[in-house]
mmCIF file of the C-alpha atoms, coordinates in Angstrom:
data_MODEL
# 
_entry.id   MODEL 
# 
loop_
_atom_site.group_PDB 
_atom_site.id 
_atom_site.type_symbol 
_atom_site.label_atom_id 
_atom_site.label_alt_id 
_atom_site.label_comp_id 
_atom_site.label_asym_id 
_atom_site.label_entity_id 
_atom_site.label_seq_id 
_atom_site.pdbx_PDB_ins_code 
_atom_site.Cartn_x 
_atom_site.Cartn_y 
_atom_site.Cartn_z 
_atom_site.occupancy 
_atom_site.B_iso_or_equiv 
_atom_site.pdbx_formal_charge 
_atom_site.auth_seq_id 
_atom_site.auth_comp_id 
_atom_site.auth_asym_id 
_atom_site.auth_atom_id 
_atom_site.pdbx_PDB_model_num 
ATOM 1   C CA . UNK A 1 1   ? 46.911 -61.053 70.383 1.00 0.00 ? 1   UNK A CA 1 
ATOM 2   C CA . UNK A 1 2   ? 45.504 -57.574 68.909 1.00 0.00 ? 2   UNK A CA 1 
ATOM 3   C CA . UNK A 1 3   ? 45.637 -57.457 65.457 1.00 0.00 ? 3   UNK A CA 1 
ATOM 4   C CA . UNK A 1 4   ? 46.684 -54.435 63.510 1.00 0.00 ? 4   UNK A CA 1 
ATOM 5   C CA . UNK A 1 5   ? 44.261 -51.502 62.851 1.00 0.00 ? 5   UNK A CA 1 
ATOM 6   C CA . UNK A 1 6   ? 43.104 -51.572 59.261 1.00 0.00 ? 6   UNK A CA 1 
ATOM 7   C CA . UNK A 1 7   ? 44.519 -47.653 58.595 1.00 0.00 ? 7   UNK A CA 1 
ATOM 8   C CA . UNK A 1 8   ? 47.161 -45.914 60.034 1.00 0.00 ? 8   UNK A CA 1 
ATOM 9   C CA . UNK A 1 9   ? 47.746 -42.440 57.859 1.00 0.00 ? 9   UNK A CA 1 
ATOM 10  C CA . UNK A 1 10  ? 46.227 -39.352 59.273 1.00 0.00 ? 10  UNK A CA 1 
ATOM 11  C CA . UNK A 1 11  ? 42.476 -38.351 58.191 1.00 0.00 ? 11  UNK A CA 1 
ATOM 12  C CA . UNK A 1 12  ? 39.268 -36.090 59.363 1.00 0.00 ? 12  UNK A CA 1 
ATOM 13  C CA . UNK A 1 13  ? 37.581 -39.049 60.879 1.00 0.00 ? 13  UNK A CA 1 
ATOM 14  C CA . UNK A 1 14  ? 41.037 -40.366 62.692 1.00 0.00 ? 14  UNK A CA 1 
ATOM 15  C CA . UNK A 1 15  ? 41.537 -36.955 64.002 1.00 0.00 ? 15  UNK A CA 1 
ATOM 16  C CA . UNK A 1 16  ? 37.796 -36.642 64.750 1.00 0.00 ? 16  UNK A CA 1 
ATOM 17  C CA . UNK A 1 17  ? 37.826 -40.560 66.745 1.00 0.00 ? 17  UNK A CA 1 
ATOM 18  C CA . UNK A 1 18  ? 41.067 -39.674 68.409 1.00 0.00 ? 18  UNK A CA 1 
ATOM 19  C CA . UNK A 1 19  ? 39.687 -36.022 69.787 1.00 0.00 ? 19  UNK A CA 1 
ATOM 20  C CA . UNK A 1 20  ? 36.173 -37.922 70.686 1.00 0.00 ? 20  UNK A CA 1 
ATOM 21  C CA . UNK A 1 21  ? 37.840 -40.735 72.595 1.00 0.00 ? 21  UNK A CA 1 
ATOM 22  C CA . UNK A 1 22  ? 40.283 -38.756 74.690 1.00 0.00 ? 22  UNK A CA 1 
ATOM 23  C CA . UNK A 1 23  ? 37.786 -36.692 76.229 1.00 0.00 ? 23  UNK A CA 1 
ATOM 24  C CA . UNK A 1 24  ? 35.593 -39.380 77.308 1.00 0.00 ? 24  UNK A CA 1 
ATOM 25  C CA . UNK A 1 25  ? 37.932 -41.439 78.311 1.00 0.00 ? 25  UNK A CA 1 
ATOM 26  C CA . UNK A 1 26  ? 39.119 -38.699 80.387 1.00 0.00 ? 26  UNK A CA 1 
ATOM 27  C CA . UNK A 1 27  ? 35.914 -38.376 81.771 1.00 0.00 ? 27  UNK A CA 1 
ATOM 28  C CA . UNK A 1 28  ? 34.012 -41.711 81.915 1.00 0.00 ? 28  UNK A CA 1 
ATOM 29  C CA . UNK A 1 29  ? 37.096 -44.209 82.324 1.00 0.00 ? 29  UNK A CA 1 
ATOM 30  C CA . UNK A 1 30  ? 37.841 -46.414 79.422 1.00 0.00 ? 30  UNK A CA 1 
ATOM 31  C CA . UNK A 1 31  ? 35.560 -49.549 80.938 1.00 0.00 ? 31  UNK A CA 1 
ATOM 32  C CA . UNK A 1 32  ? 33.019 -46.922 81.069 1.00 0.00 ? 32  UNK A CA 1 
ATOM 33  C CA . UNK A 1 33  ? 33.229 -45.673 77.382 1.00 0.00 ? 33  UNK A CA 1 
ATOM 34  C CA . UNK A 1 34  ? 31.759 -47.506 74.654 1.00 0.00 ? 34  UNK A CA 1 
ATOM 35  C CA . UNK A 1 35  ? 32.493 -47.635 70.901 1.00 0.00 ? 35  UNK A CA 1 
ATOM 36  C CA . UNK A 1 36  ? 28.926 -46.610 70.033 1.00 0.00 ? 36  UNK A CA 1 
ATOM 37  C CA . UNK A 1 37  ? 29.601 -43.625 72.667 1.00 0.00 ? 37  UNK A CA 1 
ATOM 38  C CA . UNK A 1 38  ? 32.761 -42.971 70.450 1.00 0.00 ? 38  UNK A CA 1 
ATOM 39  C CA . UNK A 1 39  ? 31.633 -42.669 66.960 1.00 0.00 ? 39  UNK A CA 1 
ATOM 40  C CA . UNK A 1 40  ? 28.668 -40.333 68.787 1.00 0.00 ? 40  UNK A CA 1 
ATOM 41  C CA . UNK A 1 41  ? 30.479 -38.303 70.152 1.00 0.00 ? 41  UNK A CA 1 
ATOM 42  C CA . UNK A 1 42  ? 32.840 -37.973 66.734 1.00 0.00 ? 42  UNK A CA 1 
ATOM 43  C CA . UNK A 1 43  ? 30.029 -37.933 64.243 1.00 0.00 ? 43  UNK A CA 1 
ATOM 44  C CA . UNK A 1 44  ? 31.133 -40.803 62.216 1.00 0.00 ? 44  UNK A CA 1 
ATOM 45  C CA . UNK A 1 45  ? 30.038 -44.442 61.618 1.00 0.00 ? 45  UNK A CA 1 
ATOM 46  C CA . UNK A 1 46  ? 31.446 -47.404 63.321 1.00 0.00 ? 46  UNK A CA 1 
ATOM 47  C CA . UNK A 1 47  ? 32.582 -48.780 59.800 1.00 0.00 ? 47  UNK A CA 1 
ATOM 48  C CA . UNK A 1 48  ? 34.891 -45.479 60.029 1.00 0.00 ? 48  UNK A CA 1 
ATOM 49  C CA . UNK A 1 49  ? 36.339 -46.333 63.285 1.00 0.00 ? 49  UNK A CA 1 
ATOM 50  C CA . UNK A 1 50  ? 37.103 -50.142 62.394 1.00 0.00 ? 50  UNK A CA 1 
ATOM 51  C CA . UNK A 1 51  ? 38.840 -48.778 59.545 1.00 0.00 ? 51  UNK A CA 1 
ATOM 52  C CA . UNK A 1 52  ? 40.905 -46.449 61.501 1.00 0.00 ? 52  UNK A CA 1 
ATOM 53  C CA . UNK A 1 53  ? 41.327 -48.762 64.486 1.00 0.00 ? 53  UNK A CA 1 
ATOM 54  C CA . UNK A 1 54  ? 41.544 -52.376 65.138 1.00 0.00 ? 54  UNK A CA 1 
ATOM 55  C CA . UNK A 1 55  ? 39.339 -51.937 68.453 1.00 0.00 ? 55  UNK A CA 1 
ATOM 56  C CA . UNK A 1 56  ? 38.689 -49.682 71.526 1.00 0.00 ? 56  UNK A CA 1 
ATOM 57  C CA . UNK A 1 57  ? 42.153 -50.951 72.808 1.00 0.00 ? 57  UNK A CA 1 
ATOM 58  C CA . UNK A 1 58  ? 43.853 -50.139 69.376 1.00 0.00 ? 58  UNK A CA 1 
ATOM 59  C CA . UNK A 1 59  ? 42.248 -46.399 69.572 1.00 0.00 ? 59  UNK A CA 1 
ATOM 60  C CA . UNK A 1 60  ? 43.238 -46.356 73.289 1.00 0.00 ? 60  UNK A CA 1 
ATOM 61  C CA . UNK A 1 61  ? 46.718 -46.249 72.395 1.00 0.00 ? 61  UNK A CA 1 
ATOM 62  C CA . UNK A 1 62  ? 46.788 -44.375 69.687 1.00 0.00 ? 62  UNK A CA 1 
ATOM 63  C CA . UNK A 1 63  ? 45.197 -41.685 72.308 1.00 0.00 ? 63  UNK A CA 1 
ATOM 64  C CA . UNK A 1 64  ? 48.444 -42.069 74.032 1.00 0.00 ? 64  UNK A CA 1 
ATOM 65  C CA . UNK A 1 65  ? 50.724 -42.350 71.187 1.00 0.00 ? 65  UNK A CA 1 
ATOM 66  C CA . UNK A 1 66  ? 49.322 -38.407 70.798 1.00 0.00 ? 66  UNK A CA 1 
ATOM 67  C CA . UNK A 1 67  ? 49.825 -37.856 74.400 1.00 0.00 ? 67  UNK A CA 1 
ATOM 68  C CA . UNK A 1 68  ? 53.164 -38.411 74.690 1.00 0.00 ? 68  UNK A CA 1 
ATOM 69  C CA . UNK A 1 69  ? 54.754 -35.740 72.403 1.00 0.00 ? 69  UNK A CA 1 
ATOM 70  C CA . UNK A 1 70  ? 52.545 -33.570 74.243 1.00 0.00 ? 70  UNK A CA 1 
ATOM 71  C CA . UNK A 1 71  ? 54.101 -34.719 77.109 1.00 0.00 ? 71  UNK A CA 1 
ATOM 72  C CA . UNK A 1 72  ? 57.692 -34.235 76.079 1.00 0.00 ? 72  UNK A CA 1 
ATOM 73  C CA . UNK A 1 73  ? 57.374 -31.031 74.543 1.00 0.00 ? 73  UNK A CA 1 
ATOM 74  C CA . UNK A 1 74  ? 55.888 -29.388 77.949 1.00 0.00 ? 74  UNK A CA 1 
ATOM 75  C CA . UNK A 1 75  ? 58.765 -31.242 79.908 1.00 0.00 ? 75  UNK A CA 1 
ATOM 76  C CA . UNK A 1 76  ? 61.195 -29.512 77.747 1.00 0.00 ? 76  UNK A CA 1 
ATOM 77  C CA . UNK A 1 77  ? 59.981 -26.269 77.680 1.00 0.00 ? 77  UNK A CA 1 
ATOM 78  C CA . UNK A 1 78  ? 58.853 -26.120 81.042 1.00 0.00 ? 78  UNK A CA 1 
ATOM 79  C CA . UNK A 1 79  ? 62.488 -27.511 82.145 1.00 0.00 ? 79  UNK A CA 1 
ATOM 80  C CA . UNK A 1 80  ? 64.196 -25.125 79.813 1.00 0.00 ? 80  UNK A CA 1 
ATOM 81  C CA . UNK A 1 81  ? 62.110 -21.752 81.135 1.00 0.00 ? 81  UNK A CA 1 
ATOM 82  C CA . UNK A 1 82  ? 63.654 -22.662 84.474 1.00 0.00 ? 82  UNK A CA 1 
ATOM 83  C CA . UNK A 1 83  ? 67.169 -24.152 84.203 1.00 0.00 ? 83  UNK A CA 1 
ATOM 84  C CA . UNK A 1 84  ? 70.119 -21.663 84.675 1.00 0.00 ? 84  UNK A CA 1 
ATOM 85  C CA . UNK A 1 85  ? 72.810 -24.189 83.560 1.00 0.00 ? 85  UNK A CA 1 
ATOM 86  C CA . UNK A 1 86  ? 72.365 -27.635 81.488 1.00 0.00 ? 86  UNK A CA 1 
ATOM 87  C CA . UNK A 1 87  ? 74.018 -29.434 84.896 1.00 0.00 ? 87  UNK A CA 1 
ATOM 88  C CA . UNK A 1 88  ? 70.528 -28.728 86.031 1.00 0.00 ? 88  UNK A CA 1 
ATOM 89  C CA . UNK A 1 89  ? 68.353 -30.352 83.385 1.00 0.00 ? 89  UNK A CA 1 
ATOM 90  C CA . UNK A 1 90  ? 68.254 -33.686 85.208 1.00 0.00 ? 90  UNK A CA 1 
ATOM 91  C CA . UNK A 1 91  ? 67.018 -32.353 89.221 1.00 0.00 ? 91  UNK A CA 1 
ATOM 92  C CA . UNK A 1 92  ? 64.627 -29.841 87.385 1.00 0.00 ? 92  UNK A CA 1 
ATOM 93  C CA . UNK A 1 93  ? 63.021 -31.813 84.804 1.00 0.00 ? 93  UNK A CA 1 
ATOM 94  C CA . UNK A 1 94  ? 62.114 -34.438 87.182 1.00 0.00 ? 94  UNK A CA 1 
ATOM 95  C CA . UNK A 1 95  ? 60.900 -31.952 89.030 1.00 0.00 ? 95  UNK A CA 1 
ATOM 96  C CA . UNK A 1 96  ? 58.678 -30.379 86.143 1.00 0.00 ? 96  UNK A CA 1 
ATOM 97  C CA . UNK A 1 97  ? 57.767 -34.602 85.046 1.00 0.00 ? 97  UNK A CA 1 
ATOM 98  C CA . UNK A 1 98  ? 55.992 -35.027 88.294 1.00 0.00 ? 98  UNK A CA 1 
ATOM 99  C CA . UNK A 1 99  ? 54.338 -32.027 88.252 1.00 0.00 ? 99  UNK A CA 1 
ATOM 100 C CA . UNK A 1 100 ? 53.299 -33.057 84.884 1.00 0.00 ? 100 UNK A CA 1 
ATOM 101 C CA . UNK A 1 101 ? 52.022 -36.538 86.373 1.00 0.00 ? 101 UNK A CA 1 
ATOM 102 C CA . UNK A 1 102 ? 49.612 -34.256 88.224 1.00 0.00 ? 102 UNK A CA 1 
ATOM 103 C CA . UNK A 1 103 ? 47.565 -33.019 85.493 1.00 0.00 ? 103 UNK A CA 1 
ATOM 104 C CA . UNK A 1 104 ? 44.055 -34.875 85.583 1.00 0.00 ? 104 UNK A CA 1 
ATOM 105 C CA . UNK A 1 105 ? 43.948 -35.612 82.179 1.00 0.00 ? 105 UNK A CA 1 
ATOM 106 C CA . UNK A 1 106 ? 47.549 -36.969 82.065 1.00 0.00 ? 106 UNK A CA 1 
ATOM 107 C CA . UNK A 1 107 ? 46.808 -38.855 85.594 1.00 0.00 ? 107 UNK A CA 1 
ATOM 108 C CA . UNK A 1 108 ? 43.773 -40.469 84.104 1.00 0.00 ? 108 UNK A CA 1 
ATOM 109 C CA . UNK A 1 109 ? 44.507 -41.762 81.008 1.00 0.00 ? 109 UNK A CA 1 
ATOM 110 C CA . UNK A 1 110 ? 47.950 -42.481 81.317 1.00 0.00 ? 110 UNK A CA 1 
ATOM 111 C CA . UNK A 1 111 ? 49.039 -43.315 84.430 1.00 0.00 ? 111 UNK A CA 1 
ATOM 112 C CA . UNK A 1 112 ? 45.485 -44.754 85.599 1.00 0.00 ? 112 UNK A CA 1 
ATOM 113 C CA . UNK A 1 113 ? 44.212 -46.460 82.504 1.00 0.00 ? 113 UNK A CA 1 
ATOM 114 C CA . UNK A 1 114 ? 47.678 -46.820 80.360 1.00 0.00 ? 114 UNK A CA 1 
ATOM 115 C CA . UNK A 1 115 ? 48.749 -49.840 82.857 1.00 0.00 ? 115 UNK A CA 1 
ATOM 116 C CA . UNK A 1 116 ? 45.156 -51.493 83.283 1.00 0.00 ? 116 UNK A CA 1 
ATOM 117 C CA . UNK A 1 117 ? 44.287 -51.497 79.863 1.00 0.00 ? 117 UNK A CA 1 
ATOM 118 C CA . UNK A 1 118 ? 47.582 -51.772 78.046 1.00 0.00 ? 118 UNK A CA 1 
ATOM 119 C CA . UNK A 1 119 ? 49.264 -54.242 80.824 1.00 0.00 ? 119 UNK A CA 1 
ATOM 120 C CA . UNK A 1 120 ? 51.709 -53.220 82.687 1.00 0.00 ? 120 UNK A CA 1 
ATOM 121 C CA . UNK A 1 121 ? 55.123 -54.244 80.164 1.00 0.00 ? 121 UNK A CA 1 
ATOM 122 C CA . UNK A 1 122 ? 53.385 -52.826 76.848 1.00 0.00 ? 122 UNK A CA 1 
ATOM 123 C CA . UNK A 1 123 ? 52.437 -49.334 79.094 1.00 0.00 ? 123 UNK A CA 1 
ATOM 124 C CA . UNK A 1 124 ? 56.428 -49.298 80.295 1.00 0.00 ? 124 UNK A CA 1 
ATOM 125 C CA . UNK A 1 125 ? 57.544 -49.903 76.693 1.00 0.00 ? 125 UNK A CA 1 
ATOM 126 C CA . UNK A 1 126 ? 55.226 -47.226 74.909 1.00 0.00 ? 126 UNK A CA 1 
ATOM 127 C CA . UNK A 1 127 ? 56.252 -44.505 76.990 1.00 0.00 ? 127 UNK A CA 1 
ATOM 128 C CA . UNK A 1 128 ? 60.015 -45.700 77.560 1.00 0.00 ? 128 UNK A CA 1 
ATOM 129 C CA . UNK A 1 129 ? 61.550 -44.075 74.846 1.00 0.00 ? 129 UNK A CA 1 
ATOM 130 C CA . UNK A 1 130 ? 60.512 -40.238 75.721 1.00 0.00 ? 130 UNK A CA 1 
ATOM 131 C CA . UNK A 1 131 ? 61.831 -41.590 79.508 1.00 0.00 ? 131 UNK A CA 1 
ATOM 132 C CA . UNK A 1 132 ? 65.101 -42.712 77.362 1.00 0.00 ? 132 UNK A CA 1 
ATOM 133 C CA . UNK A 1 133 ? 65.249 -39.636 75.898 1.00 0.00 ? 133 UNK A CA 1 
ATOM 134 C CA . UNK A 1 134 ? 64.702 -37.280 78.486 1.00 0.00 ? 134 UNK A CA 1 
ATOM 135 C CA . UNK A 1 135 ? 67.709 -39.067 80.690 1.00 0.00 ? 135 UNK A CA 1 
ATOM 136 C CA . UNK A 1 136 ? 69.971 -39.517 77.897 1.00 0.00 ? 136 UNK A CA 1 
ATOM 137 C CA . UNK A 1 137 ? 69.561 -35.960 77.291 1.00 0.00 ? 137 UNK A CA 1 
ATOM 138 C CA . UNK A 1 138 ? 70.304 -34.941 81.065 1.00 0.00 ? 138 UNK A CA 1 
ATOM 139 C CA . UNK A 1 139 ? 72.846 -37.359 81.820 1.00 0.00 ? 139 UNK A CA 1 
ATOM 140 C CA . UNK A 1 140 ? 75.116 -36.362 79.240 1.00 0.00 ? 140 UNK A CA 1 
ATOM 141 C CA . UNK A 1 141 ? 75.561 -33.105 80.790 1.00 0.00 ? 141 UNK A CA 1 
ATOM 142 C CA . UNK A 1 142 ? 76.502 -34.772 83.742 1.00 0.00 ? 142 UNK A CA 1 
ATOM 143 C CA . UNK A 1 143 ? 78.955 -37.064 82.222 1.00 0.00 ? 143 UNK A CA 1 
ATOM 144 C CA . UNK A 1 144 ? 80.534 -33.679 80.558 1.00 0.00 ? 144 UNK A CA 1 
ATOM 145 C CA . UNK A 1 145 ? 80.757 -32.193 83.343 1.00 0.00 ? 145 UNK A CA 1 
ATOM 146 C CA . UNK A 1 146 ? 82.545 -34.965 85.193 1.00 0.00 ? 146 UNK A CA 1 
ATOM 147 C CA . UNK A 1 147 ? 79.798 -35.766 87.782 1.00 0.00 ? 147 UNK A CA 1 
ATOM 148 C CA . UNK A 1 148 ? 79.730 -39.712 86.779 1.00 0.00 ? 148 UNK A CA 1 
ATOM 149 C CA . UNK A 1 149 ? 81.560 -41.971 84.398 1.00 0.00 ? 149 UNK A CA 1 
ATOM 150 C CA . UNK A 1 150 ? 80.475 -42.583 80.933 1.00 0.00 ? 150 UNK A CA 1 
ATOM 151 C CA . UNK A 1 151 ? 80.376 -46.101 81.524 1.00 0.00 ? 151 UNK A CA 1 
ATOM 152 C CA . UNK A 1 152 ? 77.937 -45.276 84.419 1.00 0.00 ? 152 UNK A CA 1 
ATOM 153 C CA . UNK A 1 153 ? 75.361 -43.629 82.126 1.00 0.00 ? 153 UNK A CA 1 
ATOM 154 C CA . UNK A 1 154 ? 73.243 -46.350 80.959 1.00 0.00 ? 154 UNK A CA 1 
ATOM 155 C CA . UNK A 1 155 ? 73.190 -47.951 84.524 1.00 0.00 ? 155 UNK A CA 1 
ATOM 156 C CA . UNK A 1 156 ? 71.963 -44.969 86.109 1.00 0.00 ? 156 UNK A CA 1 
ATOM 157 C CA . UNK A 1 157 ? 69.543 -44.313 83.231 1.00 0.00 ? 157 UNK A CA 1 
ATOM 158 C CA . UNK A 1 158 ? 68.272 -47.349 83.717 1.00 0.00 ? 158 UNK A CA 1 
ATOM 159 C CA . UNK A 1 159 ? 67.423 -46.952 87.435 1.00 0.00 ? 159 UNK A CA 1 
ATOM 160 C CA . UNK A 1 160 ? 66.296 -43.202 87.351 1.00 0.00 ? 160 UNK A CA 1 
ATOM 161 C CA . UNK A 1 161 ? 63.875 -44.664 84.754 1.00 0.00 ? 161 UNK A CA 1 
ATOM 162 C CA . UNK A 1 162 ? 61.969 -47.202 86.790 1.00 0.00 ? 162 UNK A CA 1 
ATOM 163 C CA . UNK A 1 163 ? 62.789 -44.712 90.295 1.00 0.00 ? 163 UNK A CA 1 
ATOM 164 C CA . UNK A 1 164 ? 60.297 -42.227 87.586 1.00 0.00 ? 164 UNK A CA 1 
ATOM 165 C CA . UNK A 1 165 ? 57.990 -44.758 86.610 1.00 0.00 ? 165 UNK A CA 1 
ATOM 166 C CA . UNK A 1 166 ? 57.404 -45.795 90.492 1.00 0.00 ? 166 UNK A CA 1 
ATOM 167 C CA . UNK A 1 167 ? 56.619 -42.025 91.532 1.00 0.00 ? 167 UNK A CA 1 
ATOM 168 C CA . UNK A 1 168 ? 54.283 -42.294 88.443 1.00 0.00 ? 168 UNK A CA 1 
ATOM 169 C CA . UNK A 1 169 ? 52.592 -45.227 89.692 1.00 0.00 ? 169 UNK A CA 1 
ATOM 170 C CA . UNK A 1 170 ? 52.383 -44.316 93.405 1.00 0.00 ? 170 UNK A CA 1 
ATOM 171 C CA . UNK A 1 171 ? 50.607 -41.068 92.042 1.00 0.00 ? 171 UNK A CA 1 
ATOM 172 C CA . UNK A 1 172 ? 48.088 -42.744 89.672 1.00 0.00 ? 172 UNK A CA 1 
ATOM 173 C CA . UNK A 1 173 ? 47.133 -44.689 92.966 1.00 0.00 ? 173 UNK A CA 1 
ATOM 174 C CA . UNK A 1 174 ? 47.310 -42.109 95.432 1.00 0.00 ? 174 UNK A CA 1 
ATOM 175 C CA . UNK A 1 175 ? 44.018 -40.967 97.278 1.00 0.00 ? 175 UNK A CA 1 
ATOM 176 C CA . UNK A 1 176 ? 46.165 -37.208 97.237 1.00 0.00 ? 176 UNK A CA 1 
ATOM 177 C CA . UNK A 1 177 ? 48.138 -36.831 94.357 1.00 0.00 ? 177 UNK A CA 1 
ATOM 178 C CA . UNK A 1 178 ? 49.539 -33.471 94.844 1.00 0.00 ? 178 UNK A CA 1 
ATOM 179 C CA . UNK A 1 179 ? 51.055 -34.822 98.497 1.00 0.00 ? 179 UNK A CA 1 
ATOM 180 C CA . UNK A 1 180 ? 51.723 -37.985 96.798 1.00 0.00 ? 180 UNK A CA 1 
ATOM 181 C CA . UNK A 1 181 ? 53.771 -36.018 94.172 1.00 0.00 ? 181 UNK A CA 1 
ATOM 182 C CA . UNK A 1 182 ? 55.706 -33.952 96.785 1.00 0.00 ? 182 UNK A CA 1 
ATOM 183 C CA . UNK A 1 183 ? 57.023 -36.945 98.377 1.00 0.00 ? 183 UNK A CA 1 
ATOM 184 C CA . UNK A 1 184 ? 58.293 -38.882 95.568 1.00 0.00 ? 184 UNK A CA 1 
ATOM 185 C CA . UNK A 1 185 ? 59.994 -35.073 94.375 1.00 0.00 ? 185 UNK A CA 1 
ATOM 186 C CA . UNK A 1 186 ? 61.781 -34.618 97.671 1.00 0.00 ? 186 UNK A CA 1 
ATOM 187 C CA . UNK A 1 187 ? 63.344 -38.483 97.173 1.00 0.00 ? 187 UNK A CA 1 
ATOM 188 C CA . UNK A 1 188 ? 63.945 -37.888 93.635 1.00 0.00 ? 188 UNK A CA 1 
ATOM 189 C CA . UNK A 1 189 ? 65.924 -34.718 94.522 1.00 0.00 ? 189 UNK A CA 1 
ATOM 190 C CA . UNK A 1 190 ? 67.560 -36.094 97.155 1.00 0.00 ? 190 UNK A CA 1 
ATOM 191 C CA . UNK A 1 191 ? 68.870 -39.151 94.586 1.00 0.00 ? 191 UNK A CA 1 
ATOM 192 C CA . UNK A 1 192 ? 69.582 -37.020 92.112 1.00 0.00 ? 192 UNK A CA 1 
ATOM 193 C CA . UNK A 1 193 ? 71.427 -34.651 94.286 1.00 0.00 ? 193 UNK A CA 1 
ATOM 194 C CA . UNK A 1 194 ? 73.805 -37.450 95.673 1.00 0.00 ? 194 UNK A CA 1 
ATOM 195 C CA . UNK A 1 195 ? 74.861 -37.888 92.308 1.00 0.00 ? 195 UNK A CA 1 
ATOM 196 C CA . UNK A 1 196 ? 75.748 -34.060 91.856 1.00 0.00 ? 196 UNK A CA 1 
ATOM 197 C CA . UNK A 1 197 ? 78.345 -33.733 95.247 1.00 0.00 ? 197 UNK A CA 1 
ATOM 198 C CA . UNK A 1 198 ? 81.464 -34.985 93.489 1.00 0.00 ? 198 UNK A CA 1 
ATOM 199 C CA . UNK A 1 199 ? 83.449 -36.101 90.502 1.00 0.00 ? 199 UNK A CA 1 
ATOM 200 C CA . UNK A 1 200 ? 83.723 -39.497 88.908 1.00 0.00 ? 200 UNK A CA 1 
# 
């Protein structure tokens, strides 16, 4: 069991460990990347790191913990630049997700290392609520709009969300991402387009 990191409020030397540790881990791999390398590269001691963090794992997810409203705030504006109605938040922001899952740093860190280092259930449950979000968020307008049920909205949310964390996957492992990327787009289209032909 980890235990809890001594310190959680913001400070120089968190923001200093945090900015230190997300580009090497972008760059070396977090096997690769050593505490000592860390507190190097961020100019602080290791007695300012174990006061921040619990361990390397502890600072690895608080590297994605920063990530993520990264992540959400360039899938909504990204989405919103090239939506012409709300109907089509849900096709184009998977779209614009994907795309996002292509970035190398994003690829690395949290597709690639997020599952290994995390586990696979803690890496689904740290980034499931911007997932939640994001679908709530879409599906509503479909429900408005009569495309599905109400009642359907958590089962299909539920379903889109692991169809999105597959593509993620099948990227992180892919040999070609951007072809890798493409494919899992043109299925998620064509899903999300079946649910767009008629009424509920």
């Amino acid at each position: 069991m980890t235990r809890e990191s001594p310190a959680k409020r913001p400070s120089r030397n968190r923001d200093k460990l945090l900015k230190a540790a997300r580009r090497l881990f972008a760059e070396r791999g977090y096997a690769e990347t050593g505490t000592e390398d860390i507190v190097r590269e961020a100019g602080v001691t290791r007695g300012a790191l174990y006061h921040q963090f619990a361990d390397k794992q502890d600072l690895f997810r608080a590297v994605l913990e920063e990530m993520l409203p990264e992540i959400g705030q360039r899938l909504f504006d990204e989405t919103m630049a090239r939506i012409a109605h709300d109907r089509d938040d849900l096709q184009v922001g998977a779209q614009v997700l994907l795309g996002i899952y292509t970035d190398p740093e994003v690829r690395r860190l949290f597709l690639i290392e997020g599952p290994a280092v995390l586990g696979l259930s803690d890496w689904r449950a740290l980034q499931a609520p911007l997932s939640t979000l994001f679908l709530d968020h879409a599906l509503q307008h479909l429900v408005d709009e009569g495309f599905i049920a109400a009642g359907e909205m958590r089962a299909v949310n539920e379903l889109l969300s692991g169809a999105l964390q597959q593509a993620a996957l099948g990227i992180a492992a892919a040999d070609a991402p951007e072809a890798a990327r493409a494919g899992y787009a043109a299925g998620l289209d064509r899903l999300i387009g079946g649910l767009m032909k008629g009424r509920a």
